[in-house]
N, C-alpha and C positions, 0 to 999 in steps of 0.2 A: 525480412518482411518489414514495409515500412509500418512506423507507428505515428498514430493521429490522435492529438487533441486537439478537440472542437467544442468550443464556447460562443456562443452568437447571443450579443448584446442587441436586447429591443428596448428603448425610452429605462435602459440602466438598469435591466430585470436579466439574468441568466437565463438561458431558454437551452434545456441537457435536455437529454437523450439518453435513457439505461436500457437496454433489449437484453431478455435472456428467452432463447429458441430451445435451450436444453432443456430447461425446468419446469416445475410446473408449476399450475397457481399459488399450491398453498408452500411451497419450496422460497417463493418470493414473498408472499406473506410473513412467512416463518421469517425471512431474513431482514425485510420492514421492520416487525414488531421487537426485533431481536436489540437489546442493548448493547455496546462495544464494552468487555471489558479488558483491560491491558492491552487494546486495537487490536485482537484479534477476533476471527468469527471461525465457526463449527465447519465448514465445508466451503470450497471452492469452485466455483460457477463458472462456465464459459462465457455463457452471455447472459446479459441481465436486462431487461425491464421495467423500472420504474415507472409505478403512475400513483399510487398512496401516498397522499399527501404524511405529512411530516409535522407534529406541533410540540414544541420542545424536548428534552433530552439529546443525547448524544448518540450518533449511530456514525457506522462504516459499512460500504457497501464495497466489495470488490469483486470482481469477474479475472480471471484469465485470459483471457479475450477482450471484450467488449462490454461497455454502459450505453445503455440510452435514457433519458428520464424526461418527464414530462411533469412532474409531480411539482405541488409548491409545499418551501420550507417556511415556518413559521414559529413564533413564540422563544424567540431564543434557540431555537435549536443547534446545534453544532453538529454540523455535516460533512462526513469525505466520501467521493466515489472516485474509486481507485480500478484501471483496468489497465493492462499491458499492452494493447493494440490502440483501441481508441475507447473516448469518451464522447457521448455528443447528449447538447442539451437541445430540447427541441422546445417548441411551440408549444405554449403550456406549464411550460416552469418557471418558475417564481420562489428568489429567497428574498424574503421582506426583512425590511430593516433591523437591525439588534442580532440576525441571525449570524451564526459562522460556516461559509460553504466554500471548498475547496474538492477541487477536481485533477487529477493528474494522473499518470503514466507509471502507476507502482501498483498494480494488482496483485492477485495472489498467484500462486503454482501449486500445479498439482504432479509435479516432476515425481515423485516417490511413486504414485498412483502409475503414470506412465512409465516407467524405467522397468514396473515389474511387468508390465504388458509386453515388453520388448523382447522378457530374456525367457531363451526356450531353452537354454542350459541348467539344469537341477543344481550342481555345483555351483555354477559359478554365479547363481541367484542367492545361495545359501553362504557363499563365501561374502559376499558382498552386504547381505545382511546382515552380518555380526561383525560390521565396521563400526567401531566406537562413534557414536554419536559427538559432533562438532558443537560444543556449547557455547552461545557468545551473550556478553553481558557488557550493555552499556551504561558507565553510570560518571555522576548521578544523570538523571533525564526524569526533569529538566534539567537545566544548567545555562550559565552562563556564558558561556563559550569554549569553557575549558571540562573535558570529560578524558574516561580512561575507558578504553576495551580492553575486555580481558576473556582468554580463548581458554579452552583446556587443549588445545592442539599447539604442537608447538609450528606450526607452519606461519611463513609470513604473510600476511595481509595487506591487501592492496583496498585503500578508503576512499569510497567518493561521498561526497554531501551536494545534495541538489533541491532545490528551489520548490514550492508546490506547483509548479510551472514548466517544471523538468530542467531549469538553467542550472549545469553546470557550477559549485561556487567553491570546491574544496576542495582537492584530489592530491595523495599521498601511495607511494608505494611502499614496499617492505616493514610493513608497521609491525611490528612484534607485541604480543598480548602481553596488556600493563603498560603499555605505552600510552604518555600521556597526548594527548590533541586538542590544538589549539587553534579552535574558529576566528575566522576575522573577523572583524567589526559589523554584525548585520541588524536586522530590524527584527523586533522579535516576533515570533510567532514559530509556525511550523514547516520543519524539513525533514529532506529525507536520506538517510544513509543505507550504501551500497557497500557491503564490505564482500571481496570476493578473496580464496583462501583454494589454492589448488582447482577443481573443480566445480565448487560449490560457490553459491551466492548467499550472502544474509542480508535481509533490507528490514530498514525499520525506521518507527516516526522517530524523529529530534524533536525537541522541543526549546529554543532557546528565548531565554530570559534574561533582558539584561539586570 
């Protein structure tokens, strides 16, 4: 399936676009008014909507699917809209000066939710449920370019690191948990790490500081 981001610059103002067709009014409200704590949020949205304006504090907005937003940021606020397919800013949005707004191609999943939709075997949902849970920890984050992951699985790990832009900048195969990693030279701010391990996916913000 291809994946779009969409950013359309009017006189240097962002103009997004967030749609959510699944949710309802106060589903998006709820997710507005909601603070980010350790970037994560309570549920996972297909598509999403924006149009509630934004006046400082810290928020994350992710879809599965799709963003649309129309809304403006303001007062310092620091902003991510994160969806898997596409992001589009449309007519009407506005991050004013001081603010932090970034948009990219890392939403959420709601793969667990589905997988159990799928299986019509009693066993072989019950077997699969009490597979030890995959823990991954990345530290320290922030950091300066140099961190360690560390798995409780002994399986090897394959790392990518990408851009808020979705550029490619890091990519490692067979990492083993407690292995140390070591970023190149970049500008600081925020990225995003892909660590895949057998079947499964883990993504999550970087933050690097020089």
């Amino acid at each position: 399936m291809k994946r779009i981001l969409i950013i359309v610059l009017f006189s240097l103002q962002f103009i997004y676009s967030y749609s959510q067709s699944s949710s309802t009014n106060k589903e998006v409200n709820r997710l507005i008014a909601e603070e980010v704590q350790n970037g994560l949020i309570s549920s996972c949205p297909s598509n999403v909507i924006i149009s509630t304006n934004i006046s400082g504090g810290v928020y994350e907005f992710l879809a599965s699917n799709s963003i649309t937003a129309s809304n403006i940021i303001s007062n310092g606020a620091r902003v991510h809209y994160g969806a898997n397919n596409s992001v589009r800013l449309v007519l009407g949005f506005k991050a004013n000066t001081g603010v932090s707004f970034h948009a990219d191609l890392f939403g959420c999943t709601s793969d667990i939710v589905a997988d159990i939709e799928k299986k019509s075997n009693a066993t072989e949902l019950a077997e699969e449920m009490v597979e030890p849970k995959v823990n991954i920890n990345i530290y320290p984050n922030p950091n300066s370019g140099i961190f360690t992951i560390a798995s409780n699985s002994s399986e090897k790990m394959d790392v990518k690191i990408y851009s808020v832009i979705g550029n490619l900048i890091y990519s490692k195969t067979n990492v083993e948990s407690n292995q140390r990693i070591d970023m190149p030279d970049l500008t600081s701010g925020i990225y995003f790490i892909e660590i895949r391990f057998g079947n499964k996916v883990h993504k999550e913000k970087l933050i690097y500081q020089k």
